[in-house]
Structure formats: structure tokens, C-alpha cells
DRENVEXDO-719997 format. One record per residue (C-alpha): residue number from 1; x, y, z. Coordinates in Angstrom, 2 decimals, always signed. Example, Ala and Ser with C-alpha at 12.3 -4.5 7.8 and 13.67 -1.06 7.14 Angstrom:
BEGIN
[site 1 [+12.30 -4.50 +7.80]] [site 2 [+13.67 -1.06 +7.14]] 
END
This chain:
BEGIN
[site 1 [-16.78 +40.37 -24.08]] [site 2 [-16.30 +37.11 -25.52]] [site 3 [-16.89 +33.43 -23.96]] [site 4 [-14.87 +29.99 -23.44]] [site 5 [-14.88 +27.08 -24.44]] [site 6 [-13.02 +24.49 -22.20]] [site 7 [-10.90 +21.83 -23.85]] [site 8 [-11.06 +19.25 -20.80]] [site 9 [-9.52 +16.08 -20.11]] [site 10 [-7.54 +13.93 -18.08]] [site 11 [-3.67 +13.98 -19.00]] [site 12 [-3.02 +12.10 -22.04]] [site 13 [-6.30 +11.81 -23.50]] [site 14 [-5.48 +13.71 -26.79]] [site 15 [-6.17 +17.57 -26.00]] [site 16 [-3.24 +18.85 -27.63]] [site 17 [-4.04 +16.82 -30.92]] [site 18 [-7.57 +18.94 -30.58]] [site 19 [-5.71 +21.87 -30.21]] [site 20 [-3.69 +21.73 -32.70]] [site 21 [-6.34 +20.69 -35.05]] [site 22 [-8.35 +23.80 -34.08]] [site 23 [-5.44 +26.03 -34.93]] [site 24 [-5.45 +24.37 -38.16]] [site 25 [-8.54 +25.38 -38.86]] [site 26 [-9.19 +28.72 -37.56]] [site 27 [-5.74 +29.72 -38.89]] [site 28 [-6.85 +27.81 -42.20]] [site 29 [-3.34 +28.40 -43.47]] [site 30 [-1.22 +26.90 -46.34]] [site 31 [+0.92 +24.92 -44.29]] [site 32 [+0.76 +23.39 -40.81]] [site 33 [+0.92 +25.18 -37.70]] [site 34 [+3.77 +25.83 -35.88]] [site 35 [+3.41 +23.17 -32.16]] [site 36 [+5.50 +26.00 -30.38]] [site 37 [+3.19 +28.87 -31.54]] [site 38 [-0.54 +27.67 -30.96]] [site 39 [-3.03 +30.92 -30.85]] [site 40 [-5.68 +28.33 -29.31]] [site 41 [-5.95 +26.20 -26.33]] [site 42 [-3.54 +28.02 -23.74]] [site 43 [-3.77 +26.21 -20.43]] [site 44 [-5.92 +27.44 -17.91]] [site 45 [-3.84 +26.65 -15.35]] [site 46 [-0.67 +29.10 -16.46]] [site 47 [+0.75 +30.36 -14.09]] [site 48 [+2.25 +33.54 -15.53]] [site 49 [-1.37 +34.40 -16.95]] [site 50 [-2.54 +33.80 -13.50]] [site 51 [-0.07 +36.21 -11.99]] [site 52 [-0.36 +38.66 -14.94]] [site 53 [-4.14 +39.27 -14.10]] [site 54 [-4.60 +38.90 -10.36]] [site 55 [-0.90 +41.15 -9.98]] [site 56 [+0.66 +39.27 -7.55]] [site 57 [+3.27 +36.11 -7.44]] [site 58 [+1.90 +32.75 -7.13]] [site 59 [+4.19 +31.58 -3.85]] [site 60 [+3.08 +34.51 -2.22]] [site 61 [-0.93 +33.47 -2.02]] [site 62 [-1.74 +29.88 -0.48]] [site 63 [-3.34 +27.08 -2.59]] [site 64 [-6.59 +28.10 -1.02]] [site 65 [-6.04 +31.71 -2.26]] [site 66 [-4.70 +30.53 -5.66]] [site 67 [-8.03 +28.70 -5.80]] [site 68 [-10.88 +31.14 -4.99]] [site 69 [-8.98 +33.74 -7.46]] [site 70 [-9.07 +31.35 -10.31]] [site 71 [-13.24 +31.69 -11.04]] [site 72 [-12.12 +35.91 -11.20]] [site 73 [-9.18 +35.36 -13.82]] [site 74 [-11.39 +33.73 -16.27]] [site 75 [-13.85 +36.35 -15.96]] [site 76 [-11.43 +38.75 -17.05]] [site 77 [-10.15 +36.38 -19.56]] [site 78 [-13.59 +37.05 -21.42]] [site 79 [-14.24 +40.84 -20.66]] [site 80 [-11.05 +41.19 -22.19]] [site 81 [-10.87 +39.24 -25.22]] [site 82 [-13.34 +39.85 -28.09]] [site 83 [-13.50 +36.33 -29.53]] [site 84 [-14.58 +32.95 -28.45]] [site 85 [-11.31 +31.79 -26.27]] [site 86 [-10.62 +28.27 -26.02]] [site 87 [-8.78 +26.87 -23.29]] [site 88 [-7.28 +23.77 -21.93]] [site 89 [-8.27 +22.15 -18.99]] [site 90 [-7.26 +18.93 -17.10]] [site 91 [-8.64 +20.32 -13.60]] [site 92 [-11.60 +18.44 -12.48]] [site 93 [-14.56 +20.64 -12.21]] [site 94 [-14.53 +21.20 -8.74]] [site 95 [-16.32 +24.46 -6.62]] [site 96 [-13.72 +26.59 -4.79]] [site 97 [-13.04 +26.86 -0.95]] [site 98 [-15.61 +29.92 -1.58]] [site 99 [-18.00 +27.84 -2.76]] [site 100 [-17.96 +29.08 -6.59]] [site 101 [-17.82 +27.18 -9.41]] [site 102 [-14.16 +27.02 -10.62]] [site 103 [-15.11 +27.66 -14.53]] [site 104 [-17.78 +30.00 -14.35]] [site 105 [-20.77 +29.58 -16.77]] [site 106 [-21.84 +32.76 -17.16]] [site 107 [-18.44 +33.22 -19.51]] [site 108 [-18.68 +29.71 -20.88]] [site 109 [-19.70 +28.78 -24.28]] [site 110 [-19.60 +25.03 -24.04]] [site 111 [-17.17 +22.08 -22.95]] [site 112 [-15.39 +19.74 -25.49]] [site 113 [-14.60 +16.75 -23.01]] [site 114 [-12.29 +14.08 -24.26]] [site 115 [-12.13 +11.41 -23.15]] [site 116 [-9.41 +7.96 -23.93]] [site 117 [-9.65 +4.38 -23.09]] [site 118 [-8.37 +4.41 -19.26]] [site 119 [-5.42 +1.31 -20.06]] [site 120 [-3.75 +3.52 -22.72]] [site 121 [-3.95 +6.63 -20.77]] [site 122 [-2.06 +4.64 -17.61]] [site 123 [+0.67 +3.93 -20.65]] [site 124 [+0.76 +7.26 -21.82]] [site 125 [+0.74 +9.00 -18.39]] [site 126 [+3.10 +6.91 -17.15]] [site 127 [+5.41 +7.61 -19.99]] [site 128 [+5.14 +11.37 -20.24]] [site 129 [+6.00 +11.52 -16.00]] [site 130 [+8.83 +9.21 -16.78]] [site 131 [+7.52 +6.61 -14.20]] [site 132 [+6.28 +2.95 -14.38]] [site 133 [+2.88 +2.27 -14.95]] [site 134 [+2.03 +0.64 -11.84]] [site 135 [+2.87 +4.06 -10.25]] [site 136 [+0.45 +6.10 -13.28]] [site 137 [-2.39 +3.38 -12.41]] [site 138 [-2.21 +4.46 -8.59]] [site 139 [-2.63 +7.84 -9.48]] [site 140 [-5.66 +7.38 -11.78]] [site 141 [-7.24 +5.33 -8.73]] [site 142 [-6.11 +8.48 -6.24]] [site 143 [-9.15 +10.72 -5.70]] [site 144 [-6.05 +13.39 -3.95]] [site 145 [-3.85 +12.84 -7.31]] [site 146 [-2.77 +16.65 -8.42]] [site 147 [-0.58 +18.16 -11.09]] [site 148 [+2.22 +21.09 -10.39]] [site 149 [+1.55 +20.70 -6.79]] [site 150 [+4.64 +23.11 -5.78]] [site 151 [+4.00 +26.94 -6.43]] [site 152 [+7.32 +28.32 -4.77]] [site 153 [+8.06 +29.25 -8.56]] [site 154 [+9.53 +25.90 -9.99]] [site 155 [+6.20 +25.02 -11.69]] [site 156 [+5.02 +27.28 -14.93]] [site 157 [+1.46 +25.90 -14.30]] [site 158 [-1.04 +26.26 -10.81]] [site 159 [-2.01 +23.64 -9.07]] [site 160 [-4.96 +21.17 -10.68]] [site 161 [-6.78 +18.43 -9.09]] [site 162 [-7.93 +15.56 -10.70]] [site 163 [-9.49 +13.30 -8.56]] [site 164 [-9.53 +9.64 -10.08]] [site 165 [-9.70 +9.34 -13.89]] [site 166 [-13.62 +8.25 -13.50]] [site 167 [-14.13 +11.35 -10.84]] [site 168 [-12.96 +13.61 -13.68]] [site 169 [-15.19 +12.48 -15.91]] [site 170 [-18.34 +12.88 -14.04]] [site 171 [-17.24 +15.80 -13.05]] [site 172 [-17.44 +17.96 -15.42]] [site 173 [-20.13 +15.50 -17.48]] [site 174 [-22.26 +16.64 -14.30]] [site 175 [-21.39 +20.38 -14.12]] [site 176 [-24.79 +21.28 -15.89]] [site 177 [-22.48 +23.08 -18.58]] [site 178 [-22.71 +22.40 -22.11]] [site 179 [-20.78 +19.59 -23.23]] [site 180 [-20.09 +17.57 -25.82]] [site 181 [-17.71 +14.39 -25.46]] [site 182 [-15.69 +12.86 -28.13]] [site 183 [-13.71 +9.94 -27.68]] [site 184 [-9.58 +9.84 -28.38]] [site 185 [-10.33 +6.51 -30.31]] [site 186 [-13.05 +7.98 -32.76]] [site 187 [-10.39 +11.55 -33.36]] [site 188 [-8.15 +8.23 -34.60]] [site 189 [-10.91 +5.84 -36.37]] [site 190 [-14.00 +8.66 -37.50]] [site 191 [-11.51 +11.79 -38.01]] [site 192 [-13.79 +13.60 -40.13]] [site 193 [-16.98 +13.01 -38.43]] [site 194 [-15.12 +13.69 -34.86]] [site 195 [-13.38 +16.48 -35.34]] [site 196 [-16.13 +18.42 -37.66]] [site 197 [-19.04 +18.15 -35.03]] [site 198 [-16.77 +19.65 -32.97]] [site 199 [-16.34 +22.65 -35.53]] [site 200 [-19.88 +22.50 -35.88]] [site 201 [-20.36 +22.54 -31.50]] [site 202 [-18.48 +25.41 -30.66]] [site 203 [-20.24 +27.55 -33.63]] [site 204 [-17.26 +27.97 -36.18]] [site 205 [-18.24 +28.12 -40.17]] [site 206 [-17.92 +24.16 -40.89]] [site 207 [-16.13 +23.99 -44.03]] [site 208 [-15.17 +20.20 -45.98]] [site 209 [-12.36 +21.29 -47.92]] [site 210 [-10.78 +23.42 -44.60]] [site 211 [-11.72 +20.60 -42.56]] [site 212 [-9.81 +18.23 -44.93]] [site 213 [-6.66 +20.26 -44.92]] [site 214 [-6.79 +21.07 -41.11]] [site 215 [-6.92 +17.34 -40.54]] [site 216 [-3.88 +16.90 -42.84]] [site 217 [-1.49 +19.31 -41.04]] [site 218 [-2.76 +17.99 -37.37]] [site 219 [-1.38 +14.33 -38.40]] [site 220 [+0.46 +12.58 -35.49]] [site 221 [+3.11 +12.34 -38.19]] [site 222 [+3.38 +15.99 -38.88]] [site 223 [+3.46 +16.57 -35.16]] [site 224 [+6.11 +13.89 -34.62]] [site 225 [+8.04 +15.52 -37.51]] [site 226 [+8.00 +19.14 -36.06]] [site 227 [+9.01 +17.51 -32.25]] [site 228 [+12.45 +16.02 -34.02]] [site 229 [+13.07 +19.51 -35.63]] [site 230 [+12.18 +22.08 -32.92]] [site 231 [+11.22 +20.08 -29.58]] [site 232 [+8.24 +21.13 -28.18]] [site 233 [+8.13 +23.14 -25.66]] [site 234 [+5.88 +21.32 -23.16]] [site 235 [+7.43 +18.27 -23.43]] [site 236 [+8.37 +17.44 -19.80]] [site 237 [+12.03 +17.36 -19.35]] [site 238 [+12.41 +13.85 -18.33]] [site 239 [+10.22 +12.48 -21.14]] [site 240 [+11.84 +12.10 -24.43]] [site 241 [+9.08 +12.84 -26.98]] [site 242 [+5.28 +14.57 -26.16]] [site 243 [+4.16 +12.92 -29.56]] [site 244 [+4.99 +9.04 -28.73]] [site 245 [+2.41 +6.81 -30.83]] [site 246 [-0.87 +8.58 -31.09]] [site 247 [-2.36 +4.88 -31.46]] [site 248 [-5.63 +3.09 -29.68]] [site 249 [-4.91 -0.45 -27.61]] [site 250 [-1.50 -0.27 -27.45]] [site 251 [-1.86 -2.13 -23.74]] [site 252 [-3.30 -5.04 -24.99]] [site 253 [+0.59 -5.80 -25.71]] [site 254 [+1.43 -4.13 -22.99]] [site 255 [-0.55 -4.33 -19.64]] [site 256 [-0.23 -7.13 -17.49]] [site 257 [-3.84 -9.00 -16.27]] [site 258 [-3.16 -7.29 -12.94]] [site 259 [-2.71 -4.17 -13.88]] [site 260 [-5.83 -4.35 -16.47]] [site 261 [-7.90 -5.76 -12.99]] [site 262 [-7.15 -2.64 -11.36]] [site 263 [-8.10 -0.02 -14.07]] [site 264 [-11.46 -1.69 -13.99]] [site 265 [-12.21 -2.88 -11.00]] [site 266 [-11.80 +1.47 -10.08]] [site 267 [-13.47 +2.53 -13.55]] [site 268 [-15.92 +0.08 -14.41]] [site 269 [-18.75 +1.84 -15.02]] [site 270 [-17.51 +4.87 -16.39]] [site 271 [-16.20 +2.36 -18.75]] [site 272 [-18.82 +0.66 -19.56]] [site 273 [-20.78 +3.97 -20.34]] [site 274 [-17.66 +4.87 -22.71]] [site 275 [-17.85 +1.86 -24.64]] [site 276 [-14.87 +0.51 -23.00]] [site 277 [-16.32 -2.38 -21.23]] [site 278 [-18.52 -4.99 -22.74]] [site 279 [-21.91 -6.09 -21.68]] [site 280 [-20.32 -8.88 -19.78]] [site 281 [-17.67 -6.60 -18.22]] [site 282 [-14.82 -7.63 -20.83]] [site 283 [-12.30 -5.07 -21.33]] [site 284 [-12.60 -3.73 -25.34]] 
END
């Protein structure tokens, strides 16, 4: 039996950079590896893994349904896998209809919660849904905001709800689970720091020189390059790249005072405990 360890986050907030870096390093190859072939981070959310397990179709069980078999699926994730599985997550944690926990802890290792400055993420999200931002702002605000809402066999992934982009935080920072937060702007500023206490948190052999070269082949650039050459396949359709900028305060250029108002005036304090907010309340 092995355990998990869940890669959450709201949308945009760098979790396939992590997982990408992570296959890096556990495959500790000699060159990059491949976006389209990732051994780590598989969403928990698939669909077909979903149906796979529990043996029947998605649009033939109600969301409710869906939802209380979810907990059970991850259970047999780990009684059937051998080695510590790490998965993606951008569900809030949330308890079921059933009242049980959606990830269960008694097959969790730990949580690596990332977290990213909310004004870029309204950018980014707004981008990768092909939509304005004023529209990815009202969605970050919506405590009812889901993802893949529709399971009559269009979507690939189960329906996820976020709740507001603070919501999601506490969430899972209050689940009493293990976790340990890193911020999208330190993976950019403190790479090596960042990215090796995570080695170090979910208990692989930390390693400088793999570390090093595992940081080399996850650069944005590499990850831009392989996009132009093979696509990637979960880039939405509408959006033209999944690797746009990988960059921190892109909406001070871009945001309008309005729009900045209404990030904080819904987030404040979660941003002010993420060193997004000043002492004085000034956006940083």
C-alpha cells in the first residue's frame, strides 16, 4: 500500500511547473521530460481513472454519487500502488454529501499547497478559459465557481469545486492534513531553496547536483519549447499556449484600479497572510 501526496492549488497557480519538476527529479534522467508523458501528478479528478475503478460511466451516477465515490477511488489508488503517488488537485477540500472527507488521510502522506499572487492568477485564468478578466475575477469571488461541471461525457475530468480563491486556501490550510505551502513567486525568485524543501517534505533522497539538473529541464523555456514542438495535451482548446509567461506581477501593467479593488477587497486577508498585501493594505 502506498500513500499520496496532493499537489493542490487553485487553477493557474503553477502545479504543473511542480509537476514537471518532480518528474525531473524522480526520473533524474539525461534530458528533460517529455510534458505529454508525466509519470507524476495525474489529476485527481480524471475521469477515465474514476470510471476505471468504481466500473461504471460517469453520466450514469449524479454529481452527488460522483462525489461520495471519490473518498473510495483514492483508497484504492493507494492499496494498489506500491509507491508514494502524487496527485494533482485544484478541488477545494470539501467533506462529501456522506459526510467524509473528500481526500482521505488515512492514505495521505502530506499536501504541497501552492499558492500565486491572486491579480496574476485572474490574468492567467482568464487567459487559459479564453475569457476577459473581469469574467476570471467574478469567478475567484464565486464561492459556487466549479470546473468540468458537465459529466454527460464531453468533459475528461469530474466535477471540482473551488469555492472563492481565499475559500480554497483555507480550505485545505485547515484540513488538519500535513501541509506545506510554497509560493508561485518564490518557485520563480528562491528556485533552489523552493523546490528542494519540497524534495526534502515529501521524503525523497535530496540530492544538489539532481536538484540542479531537475531545475534545468523544468525551465519555463524548456516547457515553452516542447509546447511549439508537440502541443500539450491539456492545453484547453480555445487557449493558444498552456505555458504563456511563467512571470510574477505581470498585472501591475495590466489590471485596471478597479479590477485590483475587487481582488482585495474579496481576498484581503488571505493576502495579507501570503505576503501579498502590505501592512497598510497596499497591494505588493
Amino acid at each position: 500500500m502506498s500513500e499520496i501526496v496532493w499537489l493542490a492549488s487553485y487553477p493557474k497557480s503553477g502545479n504543473t511547473w511542480l509537476r514537471v519538476f518532480l518528474a525531473n527529479y524522480l526520473n533524474n534522467g539525461e534530458k528533460p521530460a517529455n510534458i505529454n508523458e508525466l509519470n507524476v501528478g495525474h489529476i485527481a479528478s480524471a475521469r477515465n481513472s474514476f470510471e476505471e475503478l468504481v466500473g461504471v460511466e460517469a453520466s450514469d451516477l449524479t454529481p452527488t454519487q460522483i462525489e461520495n465515490c471519490r473518498p473510495m477511488v483514492y483508497r484504492l489508488f493507494a492499496e494498489t500502488n506500491s509507491e508514494t503517488m502524487f496527485l494533482k488537485v485544484h478541488d477545494a477540500f470539501l467533506n462529501t454529501s456522506a459526510g467524509e472527507t473528500m481526500f482521505p488521510a488515512a492514505v495521505t502522506r502530506g499536501v504541497v499547497y501552492l499558492i500565486r499572487h491572486p491579480c496574476d492568477v485572474a490574468i492567467s485564468y482568464a487567459h487559459h478559459n479564453s475569457h476577459s478578466i473581469d469574467r476570471a475575477i467574478e469567478w475567484m469571488n464565486d464561492e459556487s465557481h466549479t470546473l468540468a461541471g458537465r459529466q454527460d461525457g464531453v468533459n475528461v475530468q469530474l466535477e471540482q469545486k473551488l469555492l472563492t480563491w481565499s475559500k480554497h486556501a483555507h480550505s485545505w490550510l485547515g484540513s488538519g492534513l500535513n501541509c506545506h505551502v510554497i509560493r508561485y513567486e518564490d518557485m520563480l525568485a528562491q528556485p533552489h531553496e523552493t523546490f528542494g524543501a519540497v524534495v526534502k517534505f515529501v521524503g525523497l533522497d535530496y540530492d544538489t547536483l539532481r536538484l540542479q539538473r531537475a531545475l534545468e529541464f523544468s525551465r519555463f523555456e524548456e516547457l515553452q519549447a516542447q509546447e511549439q514542438r508537440e502541443n500539450f495535451r491539456e492545453r484547453p482548446p480555445r487557449a493558444p499556449n498552456f505555458f504563456r509567461q511563467g512571470k510574477a506581477g505581470a498585472w501591475r501593467e495590466t489590471l485596471s484600479v478597479d479590477q485590483v479593488a475587487r481582488i482585495v477587497d474579496a481576498h484581503r486577508d488571505v493576502m495579507q497572510q501570503f505576503g501579498y498585501l502590505d501592512e497598510k493594505g497596499n497591494v505588493l
